[in-house]
Each structure stands twice: as C-alpha cells, then as structure tokens.
C-alpha positions as CSV (number, residue, x, y, z in Angstrom):
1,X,-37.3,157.3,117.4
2,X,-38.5,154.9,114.2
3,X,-38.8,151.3,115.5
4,X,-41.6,151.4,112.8
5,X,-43.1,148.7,110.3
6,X,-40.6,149.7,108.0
7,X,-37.4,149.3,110.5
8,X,-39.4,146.0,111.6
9,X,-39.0,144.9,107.9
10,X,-35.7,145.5,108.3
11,X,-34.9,143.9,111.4
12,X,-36.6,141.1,109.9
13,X,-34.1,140.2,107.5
14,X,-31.0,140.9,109.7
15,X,-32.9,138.0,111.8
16,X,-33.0,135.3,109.2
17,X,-29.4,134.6,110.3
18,X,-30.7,132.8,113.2
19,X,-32.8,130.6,110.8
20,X,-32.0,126.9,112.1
21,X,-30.4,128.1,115.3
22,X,-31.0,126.6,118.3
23,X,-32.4,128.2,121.4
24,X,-29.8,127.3,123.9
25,X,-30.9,129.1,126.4
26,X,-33.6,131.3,127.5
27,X,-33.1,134.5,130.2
28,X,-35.9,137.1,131.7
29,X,-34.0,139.8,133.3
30,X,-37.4,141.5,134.8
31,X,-40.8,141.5,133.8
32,X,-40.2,143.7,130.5
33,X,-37.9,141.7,128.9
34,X,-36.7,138.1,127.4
35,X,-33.6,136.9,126.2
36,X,-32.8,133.8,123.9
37,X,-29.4,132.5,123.4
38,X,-28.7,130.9,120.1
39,X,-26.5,128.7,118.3
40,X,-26.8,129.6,114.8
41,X,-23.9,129.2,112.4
42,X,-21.1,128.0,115.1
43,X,-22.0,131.5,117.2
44,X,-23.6,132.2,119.9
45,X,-26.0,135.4,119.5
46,X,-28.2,137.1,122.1
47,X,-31.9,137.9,120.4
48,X,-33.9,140.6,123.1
49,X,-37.6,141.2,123.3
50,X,-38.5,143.8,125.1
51,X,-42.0,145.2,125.8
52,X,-41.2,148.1,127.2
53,X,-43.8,150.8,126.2
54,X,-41.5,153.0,125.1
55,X,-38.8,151.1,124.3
56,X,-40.4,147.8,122.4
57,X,-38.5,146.2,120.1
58,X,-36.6,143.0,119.0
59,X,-32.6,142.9,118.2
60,X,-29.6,140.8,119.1
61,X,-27.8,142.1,121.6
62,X,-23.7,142.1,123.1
63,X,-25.2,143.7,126.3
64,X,-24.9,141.6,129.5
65,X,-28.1,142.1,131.1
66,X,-28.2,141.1,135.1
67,X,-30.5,137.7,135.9
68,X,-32.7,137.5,139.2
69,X,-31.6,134.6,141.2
70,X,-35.2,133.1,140.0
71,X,-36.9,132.9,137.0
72,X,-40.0,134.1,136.5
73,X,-43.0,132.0,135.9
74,X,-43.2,133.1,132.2
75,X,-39.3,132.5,131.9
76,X,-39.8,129.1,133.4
77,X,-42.8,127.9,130.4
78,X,-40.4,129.2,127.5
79,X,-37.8,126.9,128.8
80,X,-40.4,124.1,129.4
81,X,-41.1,124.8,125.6
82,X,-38.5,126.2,123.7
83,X,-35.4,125.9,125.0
84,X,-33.4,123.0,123.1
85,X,-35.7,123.8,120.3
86,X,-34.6,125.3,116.8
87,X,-35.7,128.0,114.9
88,X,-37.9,127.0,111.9
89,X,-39.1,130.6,110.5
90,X,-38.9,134.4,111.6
91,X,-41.8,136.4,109.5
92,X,-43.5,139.5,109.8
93,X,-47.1,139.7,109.5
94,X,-48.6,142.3,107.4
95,X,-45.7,144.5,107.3
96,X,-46.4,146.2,110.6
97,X,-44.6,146.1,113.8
98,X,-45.4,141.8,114.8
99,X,-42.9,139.2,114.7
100,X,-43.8,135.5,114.2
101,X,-40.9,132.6,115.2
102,X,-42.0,129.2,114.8
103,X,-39.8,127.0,116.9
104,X,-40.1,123.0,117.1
105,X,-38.9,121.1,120.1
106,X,-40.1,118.6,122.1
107,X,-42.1,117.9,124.8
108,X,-41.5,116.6,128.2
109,X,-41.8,112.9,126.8
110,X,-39.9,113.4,123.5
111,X,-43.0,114.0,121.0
112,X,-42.2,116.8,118.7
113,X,-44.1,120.3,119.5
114,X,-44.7,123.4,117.4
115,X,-44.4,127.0,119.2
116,X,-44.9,130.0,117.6
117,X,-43.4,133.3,119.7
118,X,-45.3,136.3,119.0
119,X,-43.0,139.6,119.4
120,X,-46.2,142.6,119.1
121,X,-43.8,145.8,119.1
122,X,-46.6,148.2,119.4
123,X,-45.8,150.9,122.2
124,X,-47.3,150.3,125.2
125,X,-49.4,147.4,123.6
126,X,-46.4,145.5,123.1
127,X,-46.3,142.2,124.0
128,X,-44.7,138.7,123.9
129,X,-47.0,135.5,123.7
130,X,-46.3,132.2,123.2
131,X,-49.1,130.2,121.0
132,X,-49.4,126.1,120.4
133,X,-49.0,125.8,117.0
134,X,-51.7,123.0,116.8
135,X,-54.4,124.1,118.9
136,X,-53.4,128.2,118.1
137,X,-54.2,128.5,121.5
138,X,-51.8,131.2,123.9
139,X,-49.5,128.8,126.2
140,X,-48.8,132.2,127.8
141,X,-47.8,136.0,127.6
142,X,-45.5,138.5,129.1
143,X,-48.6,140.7,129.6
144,X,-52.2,139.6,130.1
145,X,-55.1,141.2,128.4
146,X,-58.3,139.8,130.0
147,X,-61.7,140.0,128.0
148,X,-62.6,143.3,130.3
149,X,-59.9,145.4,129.3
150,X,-60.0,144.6,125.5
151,X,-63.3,143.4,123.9
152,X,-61.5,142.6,120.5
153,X,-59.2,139.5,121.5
154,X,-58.5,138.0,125.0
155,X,-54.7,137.3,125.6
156,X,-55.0,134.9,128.5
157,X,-53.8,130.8,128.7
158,X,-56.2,129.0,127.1
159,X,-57.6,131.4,124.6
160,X,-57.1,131.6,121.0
161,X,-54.6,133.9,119.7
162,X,-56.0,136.7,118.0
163,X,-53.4,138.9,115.9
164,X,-54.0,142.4,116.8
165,X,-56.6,144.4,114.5
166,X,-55.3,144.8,110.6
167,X,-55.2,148.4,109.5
168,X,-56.9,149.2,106.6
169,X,-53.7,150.2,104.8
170,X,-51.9,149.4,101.8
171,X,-49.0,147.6,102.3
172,X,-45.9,148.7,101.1
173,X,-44.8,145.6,99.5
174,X,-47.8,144.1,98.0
175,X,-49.2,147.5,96.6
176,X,-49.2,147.7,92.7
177,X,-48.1,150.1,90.6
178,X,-51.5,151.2,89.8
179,X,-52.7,151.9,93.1
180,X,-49.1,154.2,93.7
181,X,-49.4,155.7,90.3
182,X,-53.5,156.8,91.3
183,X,-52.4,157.8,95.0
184,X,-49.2,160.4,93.7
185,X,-51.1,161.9,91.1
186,X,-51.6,164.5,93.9
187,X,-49.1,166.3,96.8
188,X,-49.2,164.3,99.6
189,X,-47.7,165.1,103.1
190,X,-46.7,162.8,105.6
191,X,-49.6,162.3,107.3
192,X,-51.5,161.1,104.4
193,X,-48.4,158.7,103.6
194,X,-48.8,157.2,107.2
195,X,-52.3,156.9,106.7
196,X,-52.3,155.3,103.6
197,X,-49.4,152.8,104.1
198,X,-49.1,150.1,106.6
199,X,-45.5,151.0,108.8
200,X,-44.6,154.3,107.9
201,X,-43.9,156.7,110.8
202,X,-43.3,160.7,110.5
203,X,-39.4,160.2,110.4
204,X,-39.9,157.4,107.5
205,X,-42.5,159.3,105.5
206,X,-40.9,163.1,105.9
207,X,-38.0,160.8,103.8
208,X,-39.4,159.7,101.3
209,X,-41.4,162.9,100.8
210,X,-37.8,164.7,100.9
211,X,-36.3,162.3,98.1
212,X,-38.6,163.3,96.0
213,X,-38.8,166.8,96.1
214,X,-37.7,167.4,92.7
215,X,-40.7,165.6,91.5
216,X,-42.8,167.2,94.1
217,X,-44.6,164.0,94.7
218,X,-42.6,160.3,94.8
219,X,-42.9,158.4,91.5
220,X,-43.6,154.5,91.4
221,X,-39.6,153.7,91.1
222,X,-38.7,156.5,93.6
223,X,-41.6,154.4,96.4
224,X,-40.4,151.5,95.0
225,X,-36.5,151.8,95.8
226,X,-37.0,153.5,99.2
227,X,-39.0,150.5,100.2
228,X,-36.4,148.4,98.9
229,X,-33.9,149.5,101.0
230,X,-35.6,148.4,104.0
231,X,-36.6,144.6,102.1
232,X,-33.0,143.9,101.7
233,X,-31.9,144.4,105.2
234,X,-31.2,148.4,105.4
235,X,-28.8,150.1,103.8
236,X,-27.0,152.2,106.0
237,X,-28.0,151.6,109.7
238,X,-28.1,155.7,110.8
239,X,-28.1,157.5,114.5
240,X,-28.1,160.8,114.8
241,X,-29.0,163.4,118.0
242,X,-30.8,166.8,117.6
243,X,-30.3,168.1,121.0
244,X,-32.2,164.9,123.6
245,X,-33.6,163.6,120.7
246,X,-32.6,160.6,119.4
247,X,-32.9,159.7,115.7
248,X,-32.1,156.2,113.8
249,X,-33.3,154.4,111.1
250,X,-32.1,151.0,108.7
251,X,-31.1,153.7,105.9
252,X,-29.1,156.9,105.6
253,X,-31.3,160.1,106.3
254,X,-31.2,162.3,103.5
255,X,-33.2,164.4,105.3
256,X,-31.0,165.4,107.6
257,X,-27.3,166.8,108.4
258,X,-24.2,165.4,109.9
259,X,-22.7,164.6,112.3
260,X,-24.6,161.2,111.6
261,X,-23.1,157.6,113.1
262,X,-23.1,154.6,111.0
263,X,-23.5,151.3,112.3
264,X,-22.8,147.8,110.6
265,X,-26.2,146.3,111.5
266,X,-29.1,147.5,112.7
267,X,-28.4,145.7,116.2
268,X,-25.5,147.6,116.5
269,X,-27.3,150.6,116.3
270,X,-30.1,149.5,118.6
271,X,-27.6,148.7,121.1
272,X,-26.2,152.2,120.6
273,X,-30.0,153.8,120.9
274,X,-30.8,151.8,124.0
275,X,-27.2,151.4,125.5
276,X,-27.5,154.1,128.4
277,X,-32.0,154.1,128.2
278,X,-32.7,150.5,128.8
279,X,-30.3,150.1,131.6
280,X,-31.1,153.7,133.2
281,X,-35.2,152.4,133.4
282,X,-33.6,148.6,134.6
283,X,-32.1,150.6,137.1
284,X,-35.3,152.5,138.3
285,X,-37.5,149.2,138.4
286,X,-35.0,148.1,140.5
287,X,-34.0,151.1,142.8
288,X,-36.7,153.5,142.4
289,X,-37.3,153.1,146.6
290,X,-33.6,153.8,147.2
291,X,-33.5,156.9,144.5
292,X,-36.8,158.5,146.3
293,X,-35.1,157.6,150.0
294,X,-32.1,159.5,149.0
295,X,-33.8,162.4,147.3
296,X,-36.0,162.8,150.5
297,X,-32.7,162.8,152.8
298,X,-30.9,165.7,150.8
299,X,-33.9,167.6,150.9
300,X,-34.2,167.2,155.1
301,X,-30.5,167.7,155.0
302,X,-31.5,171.1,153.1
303,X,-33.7,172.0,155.1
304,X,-31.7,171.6,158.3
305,X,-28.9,173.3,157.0
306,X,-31.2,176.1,156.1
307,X,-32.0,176.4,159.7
308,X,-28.8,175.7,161.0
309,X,-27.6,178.8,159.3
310,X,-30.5,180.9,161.1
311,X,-28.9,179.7,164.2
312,X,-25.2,180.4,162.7
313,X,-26.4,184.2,162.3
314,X,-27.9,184.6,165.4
315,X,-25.4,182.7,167.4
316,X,-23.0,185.3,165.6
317,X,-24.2,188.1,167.6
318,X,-22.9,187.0,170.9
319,X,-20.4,189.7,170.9
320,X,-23.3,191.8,170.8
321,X,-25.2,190.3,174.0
322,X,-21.9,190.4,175.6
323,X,-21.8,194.3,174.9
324,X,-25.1,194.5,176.3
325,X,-24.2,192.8,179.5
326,X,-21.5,194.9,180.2
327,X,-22.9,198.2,179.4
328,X,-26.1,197.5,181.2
329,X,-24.3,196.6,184.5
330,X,-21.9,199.6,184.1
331,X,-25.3,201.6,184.2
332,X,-27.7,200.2,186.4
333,X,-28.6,203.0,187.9
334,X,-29.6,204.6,184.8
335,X,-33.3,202.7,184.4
336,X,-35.7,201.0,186.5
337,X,-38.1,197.7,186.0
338,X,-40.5,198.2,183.8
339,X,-38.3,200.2,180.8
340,X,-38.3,198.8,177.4
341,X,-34.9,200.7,176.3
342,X,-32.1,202.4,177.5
343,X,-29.8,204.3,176.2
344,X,-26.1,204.7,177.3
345,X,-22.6,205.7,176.3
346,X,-20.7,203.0,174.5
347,X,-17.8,203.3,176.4
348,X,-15.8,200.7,174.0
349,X,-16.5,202.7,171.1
350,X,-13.9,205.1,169.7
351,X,-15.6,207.8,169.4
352,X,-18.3,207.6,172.3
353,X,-21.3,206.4,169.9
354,X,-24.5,206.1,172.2
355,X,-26.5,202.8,171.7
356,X,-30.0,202.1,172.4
357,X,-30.4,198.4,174.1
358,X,-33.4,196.4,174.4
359,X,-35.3,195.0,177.9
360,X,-37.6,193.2,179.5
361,X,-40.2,195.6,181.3
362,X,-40.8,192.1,183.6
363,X,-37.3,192.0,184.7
364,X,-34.9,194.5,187.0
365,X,-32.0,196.4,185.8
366,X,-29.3,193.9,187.0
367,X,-31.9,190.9,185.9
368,X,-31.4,192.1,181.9
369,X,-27.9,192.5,182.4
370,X,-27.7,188.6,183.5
371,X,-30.2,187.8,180.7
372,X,-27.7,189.1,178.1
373,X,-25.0,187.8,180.0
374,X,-27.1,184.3,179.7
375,X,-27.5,184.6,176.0
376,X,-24.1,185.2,175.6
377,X,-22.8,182.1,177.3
378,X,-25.6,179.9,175.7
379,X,-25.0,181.2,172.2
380,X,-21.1,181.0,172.8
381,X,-21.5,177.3,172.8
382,X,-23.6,177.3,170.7
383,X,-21.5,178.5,168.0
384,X,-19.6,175.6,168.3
385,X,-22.3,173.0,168.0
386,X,-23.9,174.8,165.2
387,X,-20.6,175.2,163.1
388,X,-20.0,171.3,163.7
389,X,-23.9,170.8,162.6
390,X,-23.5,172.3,159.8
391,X,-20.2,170.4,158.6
392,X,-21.3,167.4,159.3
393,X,-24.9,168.4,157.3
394,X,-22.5,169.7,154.3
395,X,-20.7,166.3,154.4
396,X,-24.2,164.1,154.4
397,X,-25.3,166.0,151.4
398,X,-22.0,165.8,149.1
399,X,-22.1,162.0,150.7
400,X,-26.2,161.5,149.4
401,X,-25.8,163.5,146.3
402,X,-22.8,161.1,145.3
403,X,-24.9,158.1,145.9
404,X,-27.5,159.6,144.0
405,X,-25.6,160.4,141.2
406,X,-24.2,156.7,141.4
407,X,-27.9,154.9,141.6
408,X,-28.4,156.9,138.4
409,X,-26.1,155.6,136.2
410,X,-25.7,152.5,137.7
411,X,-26.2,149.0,136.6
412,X,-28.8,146.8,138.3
413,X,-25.8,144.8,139.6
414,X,-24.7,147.8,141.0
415,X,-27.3,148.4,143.5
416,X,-27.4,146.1,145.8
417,X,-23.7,147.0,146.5
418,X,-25.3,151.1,147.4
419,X,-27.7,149.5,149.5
420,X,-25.0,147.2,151.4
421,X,-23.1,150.2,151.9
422,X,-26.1,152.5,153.4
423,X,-27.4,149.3,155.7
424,X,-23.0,149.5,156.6
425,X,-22.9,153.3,157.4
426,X,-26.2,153.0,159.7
427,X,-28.6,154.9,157.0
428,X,-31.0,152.2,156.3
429,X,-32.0,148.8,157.0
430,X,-31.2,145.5,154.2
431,X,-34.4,143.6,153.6
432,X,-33.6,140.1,155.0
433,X,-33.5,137.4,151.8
434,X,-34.7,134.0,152.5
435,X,-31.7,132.7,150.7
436,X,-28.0,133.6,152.6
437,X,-26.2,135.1,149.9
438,X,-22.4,134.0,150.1
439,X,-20.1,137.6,150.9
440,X,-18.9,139.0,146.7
441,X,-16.1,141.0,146.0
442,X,-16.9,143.7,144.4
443,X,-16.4,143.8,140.6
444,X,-15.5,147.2,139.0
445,X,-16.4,147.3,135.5
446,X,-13.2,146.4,132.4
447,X,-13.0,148.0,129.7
448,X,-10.2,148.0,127.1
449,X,-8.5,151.2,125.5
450,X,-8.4,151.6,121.7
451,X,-4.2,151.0,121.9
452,X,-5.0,147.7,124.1
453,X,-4.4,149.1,127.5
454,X,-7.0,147.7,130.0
455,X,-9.1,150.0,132.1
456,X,-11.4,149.7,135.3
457,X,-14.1,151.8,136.5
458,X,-15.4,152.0,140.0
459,X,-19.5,152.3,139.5
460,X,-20.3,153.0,143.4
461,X,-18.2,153.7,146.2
462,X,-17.4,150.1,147.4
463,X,-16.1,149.0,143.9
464,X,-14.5,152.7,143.7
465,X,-12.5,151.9,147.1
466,X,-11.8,148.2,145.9
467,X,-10.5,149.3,142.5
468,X,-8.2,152.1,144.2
469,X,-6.7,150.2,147.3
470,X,-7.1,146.6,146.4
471,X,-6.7,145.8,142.8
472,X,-5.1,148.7,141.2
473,X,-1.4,148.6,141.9
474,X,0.9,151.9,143.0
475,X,2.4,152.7,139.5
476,X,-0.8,152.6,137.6
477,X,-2.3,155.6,136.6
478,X,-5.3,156.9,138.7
479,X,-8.2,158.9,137.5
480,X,-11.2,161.4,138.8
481,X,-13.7,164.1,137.5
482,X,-11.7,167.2,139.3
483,X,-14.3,168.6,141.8
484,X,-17.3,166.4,140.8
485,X,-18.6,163.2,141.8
486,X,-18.0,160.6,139.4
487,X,-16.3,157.2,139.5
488,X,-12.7,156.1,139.9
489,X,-10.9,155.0,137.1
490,X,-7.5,153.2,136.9
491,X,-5.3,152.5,133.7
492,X,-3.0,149.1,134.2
493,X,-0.5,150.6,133.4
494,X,2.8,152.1,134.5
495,X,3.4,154.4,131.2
496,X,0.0,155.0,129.6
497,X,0.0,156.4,125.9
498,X,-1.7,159.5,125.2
499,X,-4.9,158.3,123.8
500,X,-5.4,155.9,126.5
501,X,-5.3,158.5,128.9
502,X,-8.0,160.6,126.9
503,X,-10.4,157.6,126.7
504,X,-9.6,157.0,130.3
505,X,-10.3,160.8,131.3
506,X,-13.3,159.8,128.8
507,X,-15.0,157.3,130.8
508,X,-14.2,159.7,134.3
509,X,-16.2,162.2,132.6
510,X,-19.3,159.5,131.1
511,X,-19.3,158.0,135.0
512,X,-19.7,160.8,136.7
513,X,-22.3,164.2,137.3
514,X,-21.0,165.7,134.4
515,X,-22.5,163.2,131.6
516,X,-24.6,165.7,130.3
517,X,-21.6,168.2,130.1
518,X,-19.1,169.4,127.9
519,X,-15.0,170.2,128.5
520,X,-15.0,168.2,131.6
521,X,-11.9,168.5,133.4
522,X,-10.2,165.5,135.0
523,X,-7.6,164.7,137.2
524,X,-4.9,162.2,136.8
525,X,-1.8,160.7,138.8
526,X,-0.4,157.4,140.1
527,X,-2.5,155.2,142.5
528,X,0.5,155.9,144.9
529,X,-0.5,160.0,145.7
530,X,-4.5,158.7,146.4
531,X,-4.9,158.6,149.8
532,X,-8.1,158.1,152.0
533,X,-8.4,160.0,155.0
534,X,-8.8,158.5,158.3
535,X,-12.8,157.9,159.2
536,X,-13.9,159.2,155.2
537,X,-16.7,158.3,153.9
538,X,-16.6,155.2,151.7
539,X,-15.6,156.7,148.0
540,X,-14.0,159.4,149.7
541,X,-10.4,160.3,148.9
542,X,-7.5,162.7,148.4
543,X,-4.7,163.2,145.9
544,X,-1.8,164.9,144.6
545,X,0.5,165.8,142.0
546,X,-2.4,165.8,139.9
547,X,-2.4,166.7,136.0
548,X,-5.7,167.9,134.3
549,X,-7.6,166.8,130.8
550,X,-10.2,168.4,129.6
551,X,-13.0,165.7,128.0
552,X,-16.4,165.5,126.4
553,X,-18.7,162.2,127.4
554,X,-19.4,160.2,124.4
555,X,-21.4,157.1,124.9
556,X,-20.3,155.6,121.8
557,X,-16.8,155.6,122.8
558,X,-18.1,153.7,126.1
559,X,-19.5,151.2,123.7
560,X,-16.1,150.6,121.5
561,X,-14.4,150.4,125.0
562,X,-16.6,147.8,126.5
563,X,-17.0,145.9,123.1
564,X,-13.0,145.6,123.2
565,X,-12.9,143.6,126.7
C-alpha cells in the first residue's frame, strides 16, 4: 500500500472541492474513525478520517458506515464546534502525510470561532486533533498522547499543538533545480530517494527510479513531471493485486503489468482498497468475543466428536462380545477361575477356526460369560446413543462453522442479529441494554444488477430466512453456493437475463466460504422448490430442480452492484 506524502498531495487537491462546504453533519462510527457530511456545491459528500494504524487515511466516501446509538465524547465536541460550520482551507503541511482544515463557525452564543482539524496519517501515530485557532491550543483528539509517552509534544486538552517532528528532507515541491541536478549526478536507489525526499514511499520511488531507466538516473524534468502528476490531482488513480497484496497509487504504475483497475478519483479507489478491510476490522472490534466463542465451540465440538468416534469403534464390536458370550457358555467346562484365556472351537465359523478369548482370572467361567454378555447389551445401546451423538455433534459444527463464516464477512449491523439468534437457539446469553430496543425486521442487503434487475442478499441466517420466506416471492429466482456455506440470494424477478444471473451467482459466491476461491459453483431455482425442513436450524434449507454456474468473487463487481442501488 502507498497512502504516502505523495498520494497525500494528491488527495489534497481532490479535497479542495469541499472548499466552502458546510459541515452538516458530523458521525464517529467507533473510536477509529470520523465522518463529516458536507454540502459543497448542491451535494452532499461523506469526508472519512480514519486513524487506524494500518489503515490511516483521509477520503470521501459512498460507504454507509453503522452509528452507535451514542456518540462518543470526542464526536459530541466536533459537533459542539464544527458542525454548521464551513470549510475555509484544506492544506498539507510540509508535503508529508498531515492534513490541516480550518473551519469557522460559531460558538454556543453566536461569536464566530476558528477550528483547525488536524488529520496526522502516520501509521500507528495517526491521529485526529482539533486545535483553537486563536489560542493554538488542542480542544481535543481522537487519541491522547500524554507528556510520558512522548517527550517531544503533549497531545492532551489544554496543551499547545505541536505538529509532529519535520524531517530533514527536501521537499518535493520546493526543491530547486540545483539541488536535483547535484543529487542525480549519481545512481540512486530507492532508499536514498526516500531518504532524501519528504513523502516518497518504496512503491513511489521504485517509479520514478523505473521511468528513468533509460537515463539511468531521473533528470530534473523527468522528477519534475512525476511530481507533477501528483500536484494536479493524480493522473490515473491505479489498483492492482499481486497475490494478497494490494497495490494503488494517484498515477498509472509503469512499473508494473496488467490486469490494473482504473478508478475516476482517488476516493473511488480508496473505497475499492478499503471496501472489504475496513469493514472486516469494524467487524472484529465489534464481534471479536463472539468470533473467539464460536471458534472455541467448534473446537469442543471436535474434540467430542473425536471421542465419540472411539466409542463408535468400540461400541462396533458388540457382535464380537456377543460371540464371546455364547462360546464361553457353550464351554464352561473347558477352564476354571483364575485363567486369563481360553481357547475353543468357533462353532459359527465355516470352517471351524479356533479363537482365543480373553478373561478375568477374578471371575468364574459362567461370571465372564455374563460379563461379555453385559458388554454386549450395554454397548448395543450404546450404539445408538453414540450414532445420535455424533449427528447431532456433525450438525453443531456445519451450524457454528456457518456462523462463523457469517461474523467474518459481516457488517457491524449484522451482528447483533448472530447474537439474537444464538441467545434464540439457547447458545449464549444477550447482554441486557439499559435502553429497550424496539423488535427490527431484519434487512437483507439490495443491490442492483448491471441490466437493472434488483437483487437481495441474506448476510446471516435470520436475514437469509427473511429474504427466502418473507420478502422474496415464489417466481423469483433463488440462489446458493452448492455445498458451501454462504448467503441466500434472490433476483426479483420472474425471467432473469443472463448476466443478471452471473452477477447474482457472483455475489453467492463473494458471501459465502468460498471468497478466497476460484470457479465456484452455485445453485439456482425459483423460491418455490426452497423448502425448510421441519425443526432446521435457522439458515437451514433444501431445494430442487436446481441449475449450476460456475463464478469467480470479484469485489469490485460488489462495489458497482451496491453503487447501482
């Protein structure tokens, strides 16, 4: 990933749209996290900071992001301060990864105010503080940084806000052509690119070192245009995947191969980058209890099972203790107490095989006989027991391992619905809420085919039953990864086209265990052949008259589907 100086320069220009706006309304989804709504130019746009360590950055979003009922304390100052206010500036300081808004509104009695937001994308450093213009003092921070931890600046109410450390680095920008003229007289590599320039990462300066490998090292004008690219906004917002990693950046990579994606602006391709990561760590904030409570039942599941089928094998040799039982008492007066073995005729075998049976020394002839005969009876029932153990074991596993699958690509929305459902099977107890929440229907989530035709998907098992018995109606089409846990998808529609049905079987595949996969089959019929057995599971269902399609997951096609609701 590059959410570098250089990308921040970028980003910075893409902003400027939301010069003038005003900041409608301000959001904190969890503690990582801030959103501003803004009227700028007769639109409303969505601008997220996040402070997440690993994935900082700043952007306007089309991502809904689930609110807590309450707002957080920090939430609750920025609306005391900025919300109603308008957006004077957005700068970057120094050409590294820092943001500056200045914002005037008013106060709580009218007076006009000043409020600079500073957005610090620095890794795990990152931060977002808001700063009185006047006094330059910090009104607050999403993260606090008292005097112990950091003996450089203080980032605590009440203290003067200190910008972090300045590099001592040329800036990109500002440097003359004398100083890059004197600095490419030699070969450079990347690592002396980054440390001599002030926002370069590896992917950035492996670039530029690339577009100029006919000259070996980059002229001025070769520095000079690569920089520019990012000045005026980007040039060709790029993603691209090699294997799990991700790559983007403002301009095309020459550096690299197709496939490559193109985006329109770089918050379109921020949103593709962080689509599935943001929401998948949202998640685990959120549910992290409930995906450790669930792992920890499979694996006692496993482990019973495990025994279970050391009782299966053992209770499987009750023909064997009935043999025994018979043959001892057929020959009872062929030992005495105190034998450890005896062997007879097997009388039921064919060819008259002799076999060698085990006793008791403690016990008399006819005692061992009833001792097998004992062992026989008890393993005889047994059997039964064990073979219904182990179903129902087998069931609680595929049950878990579905919810599992669910909580991981889930939305935060999404899990209080698992939890509802566990509390409703008997697994687990609901923590009580002050606050009685009124009884919501569930809400599968809409998407819209490329042809028009709408779609729902079922993200856990109550919207997954609600979507297949409630809302979707018996002509529309059905849909379901073909022996793999996944979500239910309907089309509404009695006569879907082709492609719908392939974007359809797409989103099957995306929702389900298979994301990670390739050539995913899934099934497809009318809501009319689904059919849920009697006492199944919640989720749980069967169909017929099935046809197959074979699918690849492709999170940007989720995207375009979503984007078209």
């Amino acid at each position: 990933m590059a959410y570098d100086g250089l990308f921040t320069i970028a980003m910075t220009k893409e902003l400027q749209q939301l010069v003038t706006g005003r900041i409608a309304k301000v959001h904190q989804p969890n503690a990582q996290e801030v959103i501003f709504t803004i009227r700028a130019n007769g639109a409303n746009k969505k601008l997220l900071f996040s402070i997440h360590p690993t994935y900082a950055r700043v952007h306007m979003t089309e991502q809904t992001i689930e609110n807590p009922p309450e707002p957080p304390m920090f939430c609750s100052l920025l609306r005391k301060h900025v919300e109603g206010g308008f957006i004077e500036t957005i700068e970057q300081l120094d050409a590294d990864r820092i943001l500056k808004l200045t914002i005037s509104s008013k106060n709580e009695i009218g007076d006009p105010i000043t409020r600079y937001i500073y957005a610090e994308i620095m890794g795990r450093h990152s931060n977002l503080i808001m700063v009185d213009a006047t006094s330059e003092k910090i009104v607050d921070s999403l993260k606090h940084l008292p005097p112990a931890m950091n003996s450089y600046r203080t980032v605590l109410p009440g203290s003067i806000y200190i910008a972090p450390p300045k590099q001592d680095k040329w800036n990109p920008i500002t440097v003359t052509d004398e100083q890059l003229a004197e600095f490419f007289t030699e070969i450079r590599d990347a690592k002396e690119i980054m440390q001599q320039f002030v926002g370069f990462s590896p992917l950035h300066a492996n670039e530029l070192l690339f577009r100029a490998q006919e000259q070996q090292v980059p002229t001025v004008s070769i520095f000079r245009d690569f920089v520019n690219e990012f000045v005026i906004g980007g040039t060709k917002p790029t993603y691209l995947e090699q294997g799990r990693k991700v790559i983007f950046s403002p301009i095309d990579l020459h550096s690299f191969e197709e496939p490559k994606t193109y985006y329109n602006t770089l918050s379109e391709l921020l949103d593709r980058v962080f689509f599935a990561r943001a929401e998948r760590d949202r998640v685990k904030q959120q549910a992290g209890d409930l995906e450790n409570w669930l792992q920890a039942e499979i694996n006692k599941l496993k482990l019973k099972l495990k025994k279970l089928d050391q009782d299966l094998k053992r209770a499987q040799n009750l023909d064997q203790y009935q043999l025994f039982g018979e043959l001892l008492m057929a020959n009872l007066y062929q030992f005495e107490k105190g034998a450890k073995s005896v062997t007879v005729e097997n009388y039921y075998s064919e060819t008259g095989d002799k076999i060698t049976i085990p006793l008791s020394e403690r016990k008399t002839p006819i005692e061992n006989a009833q001792s097998y005969y004992a062992k026989y009876n008890k393993f005889k029932h047994a059997l039964v027991k064990v073979e219904e153990q182990i179903q129902i074991a087998t069931a609680d596993i595929e049950y878990f391992e579905l919810l599992a699958q669910q909580v991981q690509q889930a939305s935060p929305a999404d899990i209080e619905e698992i939890r509802e459902e566990l509390a409703e099977q008997g697994y687990m107890r609901l923590k009580k809420s002050k606050r009685r929440k009124k009884p919501v229907k569930p809400t599968p989530e809409k998407y819209v085919s490329s042809t028009g035709v709408p779609i729902s998907v079922g993200k856990n098992n109550k919207q997954n039953d609600y979507l297949t018995f409630k809302i979707a109606r018996k002509w529309e089409t059905w849909l379901h990864t073909k022996d793999i846990p996944g979500s239910h998808v309907v089309i509404h529609s009695d006569d879907p086209d082709e492609q719908t049905i392939l974007e359809a079987a797409t989103l099957a595949a995306y929702f389900s265990k298979a994301r990670e996969s390739s050539s995913v089959p899934v099934d497809y019929t009318e809501v009319k052949q689904v059919k849920k057995p009697s006492g199944a599971k919640p989720g749980f269902v069967i169909y017929f008259e099935q046809k197959t399609v074979f699918v690849t997951p492709d999170e940007a096609l989720v995207m375009q589907l979503q984007a078209n609701t």
